[in-house]
C-alpha positions as a Markdown table, in Angstrom:
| # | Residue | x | y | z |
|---|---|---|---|---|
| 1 | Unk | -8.5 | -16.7 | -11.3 |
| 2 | Unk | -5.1 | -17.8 | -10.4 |
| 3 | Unk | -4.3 | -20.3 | -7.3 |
| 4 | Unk | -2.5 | -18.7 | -4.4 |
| 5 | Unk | 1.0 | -20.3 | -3.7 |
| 6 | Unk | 1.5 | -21.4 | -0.8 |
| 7 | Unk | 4.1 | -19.6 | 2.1 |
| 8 | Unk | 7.5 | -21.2 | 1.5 |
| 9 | Unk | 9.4 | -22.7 | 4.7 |
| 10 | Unk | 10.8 | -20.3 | 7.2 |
| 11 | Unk | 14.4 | -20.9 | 7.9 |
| 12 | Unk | 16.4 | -19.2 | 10.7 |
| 13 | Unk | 19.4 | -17.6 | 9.9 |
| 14 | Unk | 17.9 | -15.8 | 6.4 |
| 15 | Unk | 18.3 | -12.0 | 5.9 |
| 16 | Unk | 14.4 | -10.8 | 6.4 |
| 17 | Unk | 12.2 | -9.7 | 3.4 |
| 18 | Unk | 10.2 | -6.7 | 2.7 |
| 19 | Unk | 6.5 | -6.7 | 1.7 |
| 20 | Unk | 4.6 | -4.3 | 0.3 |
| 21 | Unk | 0.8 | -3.9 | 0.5 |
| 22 | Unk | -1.5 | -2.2 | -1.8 |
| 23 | Unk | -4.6 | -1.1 | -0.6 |
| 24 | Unk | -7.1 | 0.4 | -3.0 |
| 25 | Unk | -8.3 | 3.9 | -0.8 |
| 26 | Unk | -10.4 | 5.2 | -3.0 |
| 27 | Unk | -10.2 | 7.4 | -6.1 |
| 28 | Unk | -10.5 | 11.0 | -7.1 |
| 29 | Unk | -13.7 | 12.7 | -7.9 |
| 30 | Unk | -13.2 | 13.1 | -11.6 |
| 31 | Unk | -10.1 | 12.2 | -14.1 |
| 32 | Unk | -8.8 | 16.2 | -14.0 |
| 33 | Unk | -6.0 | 18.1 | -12.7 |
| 34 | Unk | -8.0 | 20.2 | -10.0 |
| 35 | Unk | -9.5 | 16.4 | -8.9 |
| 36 | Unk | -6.6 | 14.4 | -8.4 |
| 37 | Unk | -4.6 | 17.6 | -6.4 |
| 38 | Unk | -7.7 | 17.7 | -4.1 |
| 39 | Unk | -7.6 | 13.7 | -3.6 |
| 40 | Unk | -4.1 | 13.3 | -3.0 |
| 41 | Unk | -4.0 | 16.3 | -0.6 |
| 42 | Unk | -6.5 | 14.6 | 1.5 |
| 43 | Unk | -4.9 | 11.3 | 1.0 |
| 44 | Unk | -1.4 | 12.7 | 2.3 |
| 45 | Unk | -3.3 | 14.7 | 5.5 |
| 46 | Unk | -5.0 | 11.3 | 6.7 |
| 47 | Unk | -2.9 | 9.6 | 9.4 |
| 48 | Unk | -4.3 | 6.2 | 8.7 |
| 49 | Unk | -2.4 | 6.2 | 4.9 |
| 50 | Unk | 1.1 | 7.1 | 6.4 |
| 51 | Unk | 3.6 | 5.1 | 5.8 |
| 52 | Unk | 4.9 | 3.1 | 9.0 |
| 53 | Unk | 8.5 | 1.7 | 9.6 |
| 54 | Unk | 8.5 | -2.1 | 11.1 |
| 55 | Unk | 11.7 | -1.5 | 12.5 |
């Protein structure tokens, strides 16, 4: 299993970064067309897997 690295230094003055986080949410019911339309129209209905601005 590899190590995690740790954070490097902080310094002011440094344009910020962007992250992104991948979050496993589950999967559709079976490997078909019908399956993954029905999954991904619930995914994109739920409020909590909206995408949200920092800024």
């Amino acid at each position: 299993m590899p190590k995690i690295r740790p954070e490097p230094p902080h310094q002011h003055g440094t344009a910020p970064g962007t992250a992104v986080v991948l979050v496993n949410l589950g999967t559709p019911e079976a490997p078909t067309a019908p399956a993954l339309k029905r999954y991904l129209r619930q995914f994109r209905a739920s409020s909590r897997s909206r995408a949200r601005s920092g800024g």
